[in-house]
LODREN-164356 format. One record per residue (C-alpha): residue number from 1; x, y, z; residue in one letter. Coordinates in steps of 0.02 Angstrom, whole numbers, padded with zeros to 5 digits. Layout:
residues N
[NUM,[X,Y,Z],A]
...
//
This chain:
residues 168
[1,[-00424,-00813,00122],X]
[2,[-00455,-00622,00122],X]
[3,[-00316,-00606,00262],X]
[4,[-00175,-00707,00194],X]
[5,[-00051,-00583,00104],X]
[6,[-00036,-00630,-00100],X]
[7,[00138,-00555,-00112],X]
[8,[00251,-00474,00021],X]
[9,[00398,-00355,-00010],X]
[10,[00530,-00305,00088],X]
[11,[00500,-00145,00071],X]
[12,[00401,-00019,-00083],X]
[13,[00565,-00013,-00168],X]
[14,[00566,-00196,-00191],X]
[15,[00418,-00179,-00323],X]
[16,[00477,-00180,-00500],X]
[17,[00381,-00109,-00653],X]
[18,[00440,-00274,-00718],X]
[19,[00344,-00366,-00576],X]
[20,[00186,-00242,-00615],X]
[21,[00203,-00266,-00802],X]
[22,[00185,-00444,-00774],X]
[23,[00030,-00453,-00657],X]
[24,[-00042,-00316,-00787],X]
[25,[-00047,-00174,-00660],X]
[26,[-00046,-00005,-00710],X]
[27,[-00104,00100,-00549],X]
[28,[-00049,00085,-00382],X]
[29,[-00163,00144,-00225],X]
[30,[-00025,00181,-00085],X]
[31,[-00020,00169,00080],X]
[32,[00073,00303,00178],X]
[33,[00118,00270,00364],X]
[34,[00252,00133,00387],X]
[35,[00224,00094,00187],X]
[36,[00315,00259,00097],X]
[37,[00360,00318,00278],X]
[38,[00387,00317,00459],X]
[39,[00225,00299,00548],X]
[40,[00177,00492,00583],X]
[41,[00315,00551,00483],X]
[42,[00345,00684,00332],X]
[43,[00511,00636,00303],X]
[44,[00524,00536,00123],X]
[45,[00675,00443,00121],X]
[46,[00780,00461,-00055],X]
[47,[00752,00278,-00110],X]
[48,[00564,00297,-00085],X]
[49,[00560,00477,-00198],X]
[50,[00675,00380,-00328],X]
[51,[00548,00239,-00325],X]
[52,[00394,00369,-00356],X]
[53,[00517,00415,-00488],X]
[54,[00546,00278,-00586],X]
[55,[00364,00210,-00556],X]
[56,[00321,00370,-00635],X]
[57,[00438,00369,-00777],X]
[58,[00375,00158,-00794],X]
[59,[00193,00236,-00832],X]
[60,[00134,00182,-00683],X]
[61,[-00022,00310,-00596],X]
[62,[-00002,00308,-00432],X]
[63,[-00113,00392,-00283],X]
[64,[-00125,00394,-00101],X]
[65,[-00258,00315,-00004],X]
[66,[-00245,00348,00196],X]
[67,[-00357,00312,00342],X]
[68,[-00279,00460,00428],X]
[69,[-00345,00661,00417],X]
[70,[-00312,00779,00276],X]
[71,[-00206,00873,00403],X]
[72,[-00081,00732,00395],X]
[73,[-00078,00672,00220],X]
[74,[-00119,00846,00129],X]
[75,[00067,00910,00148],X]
[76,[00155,00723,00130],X]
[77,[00041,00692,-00031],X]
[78,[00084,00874,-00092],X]
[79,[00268,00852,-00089],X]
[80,[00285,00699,-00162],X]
[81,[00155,00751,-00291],X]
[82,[00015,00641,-00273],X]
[83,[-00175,00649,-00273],X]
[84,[-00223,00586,-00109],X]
[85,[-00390,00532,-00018],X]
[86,[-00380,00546,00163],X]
[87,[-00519,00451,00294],X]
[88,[-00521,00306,00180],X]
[89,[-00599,00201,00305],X]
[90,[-00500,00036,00284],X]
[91,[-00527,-00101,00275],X]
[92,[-00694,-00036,00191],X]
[93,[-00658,-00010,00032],X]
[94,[-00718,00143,00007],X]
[95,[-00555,00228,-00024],X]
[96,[-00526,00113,-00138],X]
[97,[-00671,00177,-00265],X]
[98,[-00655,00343,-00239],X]
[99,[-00453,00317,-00319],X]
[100,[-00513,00198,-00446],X]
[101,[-00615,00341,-00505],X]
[102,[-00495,00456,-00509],X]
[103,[-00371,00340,-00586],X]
[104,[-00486,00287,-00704],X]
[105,[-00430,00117,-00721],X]
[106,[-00507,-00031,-00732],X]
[107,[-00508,-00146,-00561],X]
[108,[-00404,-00272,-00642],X]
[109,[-00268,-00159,-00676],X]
[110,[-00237,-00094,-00484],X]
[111,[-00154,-00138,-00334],X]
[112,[-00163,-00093,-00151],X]
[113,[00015,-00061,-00084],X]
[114,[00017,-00070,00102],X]
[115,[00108,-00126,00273],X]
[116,[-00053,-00192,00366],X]
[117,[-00160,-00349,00332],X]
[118,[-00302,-00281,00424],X]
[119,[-00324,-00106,00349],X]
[120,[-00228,-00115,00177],X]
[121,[-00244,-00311,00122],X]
[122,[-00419,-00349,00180],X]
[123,[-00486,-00170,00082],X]
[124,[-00391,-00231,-00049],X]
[125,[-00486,-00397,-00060],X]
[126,[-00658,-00321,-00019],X]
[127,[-00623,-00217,-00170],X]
[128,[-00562,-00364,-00282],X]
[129,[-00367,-00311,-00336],X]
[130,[-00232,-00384,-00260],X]
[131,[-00125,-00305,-00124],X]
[132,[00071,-00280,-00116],X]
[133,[00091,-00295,00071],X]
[134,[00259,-00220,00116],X]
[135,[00350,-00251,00283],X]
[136,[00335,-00091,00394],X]
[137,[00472,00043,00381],X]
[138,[00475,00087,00549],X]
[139,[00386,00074,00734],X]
[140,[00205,00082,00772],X]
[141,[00141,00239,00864],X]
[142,[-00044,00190,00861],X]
[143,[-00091,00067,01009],X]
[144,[-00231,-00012,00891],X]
[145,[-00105,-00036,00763],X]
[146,[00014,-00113,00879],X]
[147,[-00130,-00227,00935],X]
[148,[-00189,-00297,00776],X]
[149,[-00010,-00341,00728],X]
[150,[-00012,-00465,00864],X]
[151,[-00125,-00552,00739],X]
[152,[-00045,-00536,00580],X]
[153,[00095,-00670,00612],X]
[154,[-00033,-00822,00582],X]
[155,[-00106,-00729,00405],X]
[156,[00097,-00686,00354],X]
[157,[00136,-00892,00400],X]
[158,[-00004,-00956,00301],X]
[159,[00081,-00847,00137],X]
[160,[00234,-00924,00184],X]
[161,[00165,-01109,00220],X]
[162,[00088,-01107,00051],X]
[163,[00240,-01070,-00046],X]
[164,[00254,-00865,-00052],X]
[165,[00411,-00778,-00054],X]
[166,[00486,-00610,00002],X]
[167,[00538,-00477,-00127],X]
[168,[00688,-00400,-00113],X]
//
């Protein structure tokens, strides 16, 4: 189903090259609230910046693909030294093309790496790549977003039911 999570993480920091390298990804599309950080936040914690690191240094192109405004992720996206594309309108996957074009990769070789089944997985699977859903880093701010995660439990106990494991 387009809902149920393929993989879950702990946390962004939990995804390997090596786990990349084997799925034959080579460009990430990345989520920024509650995925790199805090929801509403510009703080980048050190593990997260030595992950862009070493993702970098793996060969891995990365990029930022947001639902929020260009006023939020313009100065995140600038210090960590990605291209970004704000008002991505998840789960639509428009986003989604615009970075693939940008990245110029082909489909097979990208993945969606996000915290929310409704935005981040289901663009994901609209688009056709798979999605790295990562448990949220901190709380919700949003009310919406705290209202569709009343839902995700059912989608996150299918993955589990059918045999998926967390990532550390």
């Amino acid at each position: 189903m387009i809902l149920t999570p393929q993989f879950i993480f702990r946390n962004v920091e939990a995804i390997t090259p090596a786990f990349l390298r084997s799925h034959g990804i080579t460009a990430l599309v990345l989520d920024v609230d509650n995925t790199l950080t805090g929801d509403g936040s510009q703080k980048l914690e050190p593990s997260v910046q030595s992950w862009l690191d070493a993702m970098r240094a793996a060969g891995i192109s990365l990029t930022i693909v947001s639902n929020n405004t260009a006023r939020r992720v313009a100065p995140f996206a600038r210090r960590v030294g990605l291209a970004w594309v704000p008002l991505a309108c998840k789960p639509l996957p428009i986003g989604l093309m615009v970075a693939r074009a940008r990245l110029r990769v082909p489909r097979r070789q990208m993945a969606m790496v996000g915290d929310q089944i409704f935005t981040d997985r289901m663009a994901a699977g609209l688009f056709g790549i798979p999605c790295l859903l990562v448990q949220p880093r901190g709380g919700d701010r949003s009310k919406g977003v705290r209202f569709k995660r009343r839902f995700e439990g059912r989608f996150i106990n299918r993955y589990y039911h059918r045999g998926g494991t967390l990532y550390e």
